[in-house]
N, C-alpha and C positions, 0 to 999 in steps of 0.2 A: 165778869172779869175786867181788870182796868189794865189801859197799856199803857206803856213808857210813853213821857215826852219827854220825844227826842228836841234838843237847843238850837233854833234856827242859826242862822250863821251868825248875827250880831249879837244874840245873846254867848255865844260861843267867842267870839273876839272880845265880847268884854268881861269875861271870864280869865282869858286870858292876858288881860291888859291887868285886870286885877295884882295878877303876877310877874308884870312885865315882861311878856312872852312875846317877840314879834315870832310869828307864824312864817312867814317868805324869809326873812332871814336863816332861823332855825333851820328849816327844810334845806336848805341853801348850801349850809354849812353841814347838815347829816348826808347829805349828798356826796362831797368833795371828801369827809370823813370815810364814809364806805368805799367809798373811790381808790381814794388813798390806801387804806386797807386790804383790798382785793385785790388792788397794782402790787401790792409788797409783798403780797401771797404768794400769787400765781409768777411773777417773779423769779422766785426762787423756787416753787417748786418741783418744775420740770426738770432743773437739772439737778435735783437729790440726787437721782442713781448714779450720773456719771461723779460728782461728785464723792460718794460713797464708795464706788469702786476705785476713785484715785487713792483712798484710803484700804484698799485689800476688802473691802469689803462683798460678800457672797450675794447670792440673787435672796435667799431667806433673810439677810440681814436689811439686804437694802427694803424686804418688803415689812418687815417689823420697822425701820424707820422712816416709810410715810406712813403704816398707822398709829404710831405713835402719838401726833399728834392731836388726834381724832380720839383716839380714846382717852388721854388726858384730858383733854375739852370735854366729853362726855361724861366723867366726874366732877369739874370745877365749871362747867357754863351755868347749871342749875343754881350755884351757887355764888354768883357773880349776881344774876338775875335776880333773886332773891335779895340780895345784897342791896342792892338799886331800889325795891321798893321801899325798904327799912332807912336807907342814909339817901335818897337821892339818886338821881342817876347820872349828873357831875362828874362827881368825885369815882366814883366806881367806873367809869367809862375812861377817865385820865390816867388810874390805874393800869386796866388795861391795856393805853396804848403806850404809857411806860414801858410794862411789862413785855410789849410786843417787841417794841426798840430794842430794849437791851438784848433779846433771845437774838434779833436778827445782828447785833454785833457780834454778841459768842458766836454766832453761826459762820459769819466773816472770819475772825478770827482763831477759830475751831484750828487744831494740828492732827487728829483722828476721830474715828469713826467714833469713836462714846461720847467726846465730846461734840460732835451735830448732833447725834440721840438725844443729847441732854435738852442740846438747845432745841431740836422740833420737842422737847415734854415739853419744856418751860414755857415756850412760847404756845402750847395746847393750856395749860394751865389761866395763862393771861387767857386764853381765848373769851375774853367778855362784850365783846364790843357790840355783834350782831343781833346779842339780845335784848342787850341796854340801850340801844339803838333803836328797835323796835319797839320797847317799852315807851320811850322818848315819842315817837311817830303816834303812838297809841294817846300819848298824854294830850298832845297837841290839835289831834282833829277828833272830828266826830262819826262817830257811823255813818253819816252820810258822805263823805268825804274821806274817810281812811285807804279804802282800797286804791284810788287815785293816787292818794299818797304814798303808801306802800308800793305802788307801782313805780313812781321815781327812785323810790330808796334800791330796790330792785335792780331800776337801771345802773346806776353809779357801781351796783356789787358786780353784775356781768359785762357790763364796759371795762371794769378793773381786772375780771378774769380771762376775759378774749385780751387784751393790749396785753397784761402782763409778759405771758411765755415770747411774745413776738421782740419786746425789749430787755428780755430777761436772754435770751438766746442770743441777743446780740453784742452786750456786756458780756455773757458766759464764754464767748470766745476767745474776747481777750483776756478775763482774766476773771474764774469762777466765783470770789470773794467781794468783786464789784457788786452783783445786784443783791446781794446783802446787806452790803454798806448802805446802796442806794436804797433799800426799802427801811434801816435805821435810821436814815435820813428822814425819806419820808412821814414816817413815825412822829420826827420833832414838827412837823410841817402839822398835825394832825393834833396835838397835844398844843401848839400854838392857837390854831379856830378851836379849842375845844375850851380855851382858858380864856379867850380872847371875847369871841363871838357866842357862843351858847351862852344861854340862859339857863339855869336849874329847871325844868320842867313839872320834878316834884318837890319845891322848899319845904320846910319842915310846918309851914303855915295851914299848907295845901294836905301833907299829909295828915296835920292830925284837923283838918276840917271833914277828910275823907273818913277818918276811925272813926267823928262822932257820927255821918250822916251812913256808917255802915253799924255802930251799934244800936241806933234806932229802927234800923232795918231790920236787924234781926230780931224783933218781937213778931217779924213774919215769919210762922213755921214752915213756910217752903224755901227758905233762904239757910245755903252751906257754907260755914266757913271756908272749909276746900278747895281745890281750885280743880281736883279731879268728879266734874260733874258730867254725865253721859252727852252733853257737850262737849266739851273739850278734850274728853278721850276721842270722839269720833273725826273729830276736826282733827286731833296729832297725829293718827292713823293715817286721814289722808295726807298731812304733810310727809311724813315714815314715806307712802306709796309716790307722789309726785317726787320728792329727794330720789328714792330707788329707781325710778323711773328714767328720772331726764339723769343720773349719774351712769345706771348701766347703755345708755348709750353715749354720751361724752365721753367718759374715760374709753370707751373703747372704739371710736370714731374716725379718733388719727390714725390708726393701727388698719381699721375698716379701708379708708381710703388708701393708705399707703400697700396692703397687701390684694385691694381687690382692684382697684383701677391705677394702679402705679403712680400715686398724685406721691409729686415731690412737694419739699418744705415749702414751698411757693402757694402752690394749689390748697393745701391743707391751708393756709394761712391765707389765703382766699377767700372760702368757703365758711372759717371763723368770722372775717370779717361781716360777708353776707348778713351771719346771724348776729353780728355783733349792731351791724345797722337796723335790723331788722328789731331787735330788741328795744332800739335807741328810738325808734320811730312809734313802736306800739304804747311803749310805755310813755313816753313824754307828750308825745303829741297825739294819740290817738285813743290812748286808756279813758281819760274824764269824760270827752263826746259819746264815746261807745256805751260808757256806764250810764249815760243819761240818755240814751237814746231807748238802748235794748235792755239796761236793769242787769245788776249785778248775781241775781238767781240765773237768770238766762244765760248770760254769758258764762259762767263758772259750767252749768251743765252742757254750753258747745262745747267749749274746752275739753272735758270730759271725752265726747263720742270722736272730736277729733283728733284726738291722743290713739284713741281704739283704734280707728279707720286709718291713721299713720303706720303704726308696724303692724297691722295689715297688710299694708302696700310695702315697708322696707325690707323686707329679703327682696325682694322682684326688682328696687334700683340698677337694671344691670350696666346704667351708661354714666357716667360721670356727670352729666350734665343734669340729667337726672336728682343728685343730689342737690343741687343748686336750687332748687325748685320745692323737693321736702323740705329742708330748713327753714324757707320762713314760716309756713305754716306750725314746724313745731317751736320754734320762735316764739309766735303769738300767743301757742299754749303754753309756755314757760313765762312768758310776759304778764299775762293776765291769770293765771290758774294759783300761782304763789301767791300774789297779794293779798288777791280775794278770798284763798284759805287764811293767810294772816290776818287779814283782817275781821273775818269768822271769830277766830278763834279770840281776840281781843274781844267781841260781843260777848265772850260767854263769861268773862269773869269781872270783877269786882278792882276798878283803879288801881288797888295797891297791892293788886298781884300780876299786876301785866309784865312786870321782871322776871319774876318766878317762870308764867307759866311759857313767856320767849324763851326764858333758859331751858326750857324744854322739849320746846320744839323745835329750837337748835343742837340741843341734845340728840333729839331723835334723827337731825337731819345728820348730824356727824355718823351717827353709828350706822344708817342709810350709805353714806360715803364711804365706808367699813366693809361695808358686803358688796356694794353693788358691782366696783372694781372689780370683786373676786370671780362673781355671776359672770361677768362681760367677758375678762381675758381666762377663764378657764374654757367658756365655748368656744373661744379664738384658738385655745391650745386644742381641743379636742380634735376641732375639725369635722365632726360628723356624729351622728347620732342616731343609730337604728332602733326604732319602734315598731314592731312586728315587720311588715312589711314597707314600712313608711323611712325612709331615709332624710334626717332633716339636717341640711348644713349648718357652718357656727352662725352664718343672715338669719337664717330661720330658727335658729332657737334663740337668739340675740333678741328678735323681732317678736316674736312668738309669747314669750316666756315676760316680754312688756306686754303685750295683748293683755295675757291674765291678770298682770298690773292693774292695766288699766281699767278691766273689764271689775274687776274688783274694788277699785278708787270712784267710780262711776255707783257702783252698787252703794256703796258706803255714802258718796256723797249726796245721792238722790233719796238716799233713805233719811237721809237728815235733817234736809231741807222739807220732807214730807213727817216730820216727828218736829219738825221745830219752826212753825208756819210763822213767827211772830219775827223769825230772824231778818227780813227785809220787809218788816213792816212801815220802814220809814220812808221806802218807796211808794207804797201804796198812798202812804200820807202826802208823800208829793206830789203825786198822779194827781191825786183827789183838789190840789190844790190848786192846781194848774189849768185844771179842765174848768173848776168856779173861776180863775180868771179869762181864761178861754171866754167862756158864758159870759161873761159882762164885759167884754172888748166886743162880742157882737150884737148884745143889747145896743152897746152905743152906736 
């Protein structure tokens, strides 16, 4: 059997130099781009419904337009993605945030309820960014180093989703069509670093150096054109389970606080903060050390049992302060659990399908956003749940009902890692390398 060499670092920078890629810059500017993005989301989207009922609109209506979104995205992100490996990932990522601009002015400008419907499709349709994003991240580093970096692009997306609603609420008061305007704005602010600063990642150089060193490949019979290989189904699956996961408890979190421990907007926006630092700290500064210390198989499978052993414990939160305390820990597993599945899932395919199969697994995470809301506030409505003699409240099936999540994402995951030994095999090459300099630093 022969293994991959993987590209130390300086064979990888000047690879990249070849292309005039600066790496820190890049990263820099995908950061600030995501940032921007998820600020102009989360933004507007807390106050859809009151906005939609200032238009007569009904509770069925207002719930068909926040999924609207999500399910326009899950038709066109696939193909956004795809789109990115064929022309670039550029040109299709400034689309995008075109595209996103102009929906958030129709949004601003909207006089009834079909026209915000129109503008949440339009703006599901643009929905390109997160995967040509990813794909970009994927171009730029190497399996040694991806997860690291996926973990920054990470931060910028959930820093932009905690601050959003906190200055999106505070414009809404005065005047509902502000933080629209303000996330169209933002948009040009995003399309500016994206024409400015970004470098093309894949030029047309790079891709067809990539077709020929992939049609030579294929005189190996074990190599698929596909990008559906019992990889990367296994790897989307988990991302499907973590998306369903940390969604059915976030969407229904502020509801959780606000109906079980009477936390006003203050408190709630406390407690986001928390995780919001907690996020900011795991992944910027504490992700690369961790990965190098403890190895990125190790750490993905903590992650895993301490997901289980968290809504284990979350029906039983019964003090407020309480909460304060769960958060970071599930923090660190949203910090670290996503990357390092994205970055998985980049191992398994082939340079000029890393569009394609992000647009997939953002697909999957939309339509994950799709159900999980549904799971979460229908046990909130229920209230209680009789199972022969077993009485379980909406904590305990909230809680519960991630257990099997998790207990299943963990199954899936440890089955993978044991069917696909070769996937951090770049660690073992480092270990191995490091211990022969070890050895000859104490020769001397």
């Amino acid at each position: 059997m022969s293994f991959p060499k993987f590209p130390s670092k300086e064979e990888h920078n000047e690879y990249l130099e070849k292309f005039k890629i600066n790496q820190s810059r890049a990263m820099f500017t995908i950061i600030l781009s995501i940032l921007i993005d998820s600020l102009g989301y989360s933004l507007v989207f807390p106050l859809l419904p009151d906005i939609a009922r200032d238009f007569g609109a009904s509770n069925l209506m207002i719930g068909v337009l926040i999924s609207s979104n999500a399910i326009s995205a899950i038709i066109c992100v696939p193909i956004w993605g795809k789109l990115s490996d064929k022309y670039g990932r550029k040109p299709i990522l400034l689309i995008s945030q075109i595209g996103t601009g102009i929906s958030f002015l129709i949004l601003g400008l909207s006089n009834s309820y079909y026209v915000i419907l129109f503008a949440r499709v339009f703006d599901g349709v643009f929905s390109g960014q997160i995967p040509v994003i990813r794909a970009y991240v994927t171009d730029i580093t190497t399996p040694q180093t991806r997860a690291s970096h996926m973990g920054k692009f990470m931060v910028g997306y959930t820093v932009g989703m905690i601050a959003g609603p906190s200055i999106g609420g505070f414009l809404g008061v005065i005047n509902w069509r502000f933080p629209p305007f303000l996330t169209s704005s933002l948009s040009i602010v995003s399309i500016i670093l994206t024409v400015k600063v970004i470098t093309e990642s894949m030029p047309k150089e790079r891709r067809e150096e990539i077709k020929t060193q992939l049609l030579l490949a294929q005189t190996n019979p074990g190599n698929k054109g596909s990008i559906w290989n019992k990889e990367v189904k296994m790897r989307l699956v988990q991302t499907f389970l973590t998306t369903l996961i940390s969604f059915m408890f976030t969407t229904s979190f502020p509801l959780v606080l606000y109906d079980r421990y009477g936390a006003d907007a203050s408190i709630i926006g406390s407690v986001m903060a928390v995780a919001g630092i907690g996020l900011l700290i795991y992944g910027m500064i504490l992700m690369k050390p961790l990965i190098r210390k403890i190895g990125e198989k190790h750490l993905l499978l903590t992650t895993f049992i301490m997901l289980i052993i968290l809504f284990i414990i979350y029906p039983y939160l019964s003090q407020l302060w309480m909460v304060y305390i769960f958060i970071l820990p599930f923090a660190f597993c949203m910090a670290f659990m996503r990357p390092l599945i994205s970055a998985n899932i980049a191992k398994a395919v082939d340079p000029l399908k890393q569009g394609t199969v992000s647009g997939w697994a953002v697909n999957l995470q939309s339509f994950s956003q799709i159900i999980a809301p549904l799971i979460s506030t229908g046990f909130l409505e229920l209230g209680s749940l009789t199972i022969g003699a077993t009485v379980l409240n909406s904590y305990e099936l909230i809680g519960f009902t991630n257990v099997i999540f998790a207990l299943t994402l963990f199954i899936i995951g440890y089955t993978d890692l044991k069917l696909h030994p070769r996937l951090y095999l770049y660690e073992k090459i480092r270990r191995k390398k490091e211990e022969v300099i070890r050895r000859k630093s104490r020769k001397k």
